[in-house]
N, C-alpha and C positions, 0 to 999 in steps of 0.2 A: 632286900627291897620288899617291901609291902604293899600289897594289894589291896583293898578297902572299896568296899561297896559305894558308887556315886548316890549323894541325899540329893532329891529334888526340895532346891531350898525355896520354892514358890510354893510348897505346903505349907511350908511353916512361915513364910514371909510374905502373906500375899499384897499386891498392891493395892492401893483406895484410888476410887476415883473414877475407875474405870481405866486404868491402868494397867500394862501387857507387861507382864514376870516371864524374863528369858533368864533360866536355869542355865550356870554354869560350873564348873569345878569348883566346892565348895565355895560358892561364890552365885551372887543374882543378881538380875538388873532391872530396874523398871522402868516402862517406857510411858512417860508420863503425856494424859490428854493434855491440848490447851489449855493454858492457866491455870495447871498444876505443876508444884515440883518437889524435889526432897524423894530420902533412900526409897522410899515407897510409895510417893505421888500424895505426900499427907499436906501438904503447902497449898492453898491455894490463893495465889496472886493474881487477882485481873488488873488486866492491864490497864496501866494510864494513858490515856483516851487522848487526843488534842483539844484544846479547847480553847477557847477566848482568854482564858488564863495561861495555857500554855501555847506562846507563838513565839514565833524563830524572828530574829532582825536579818535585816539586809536579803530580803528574800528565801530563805535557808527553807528547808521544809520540815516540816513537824515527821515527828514516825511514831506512833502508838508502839510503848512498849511492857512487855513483862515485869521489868524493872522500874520503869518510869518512860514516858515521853520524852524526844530527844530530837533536835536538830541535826538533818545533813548538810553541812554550810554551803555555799554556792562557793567558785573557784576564786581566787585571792582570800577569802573570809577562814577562820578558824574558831571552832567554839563546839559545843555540847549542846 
């Protein structure tokens, strides 16, 4: 068995953005602010908004998202 010194790999891989680097066994993570994302917080996606262009049928409701805006259908209704 060998033994090997643990690398703090938030030296060498730091996040963008304003982004939190949790060090782990060769290995890191970063904890990305809103409307950031990717191995290091380098994406920035703001989100799609609701708007007069994006509305839900049959009463559904809008949801501002990361990805895009998206309806929560009301009960008997199915959709995106």
């Amino acid at each position: 068995m060998l033994c090997k010194e643990d690398i703090n790999e938030c030296e060498h891989h730091p996040c963008e953005h304003g982004g939190t680097c949790r060090d782990g066994i060769n290995m890191y993570t970063c904890l990305c602010p809103k409307d950031y994302s990717g191995p290091r917080c380098q994406w920035d996606y703001p989100p799609v908004e609701c708007t007069k262009d994006v509305q839900c049928a049959n009463d559904g409701i809008c949801n501002d998202g990361l990805w895009g805006a998206n309806c929560t259908c009301m009960p008997g209704f199915t959709g995106s």
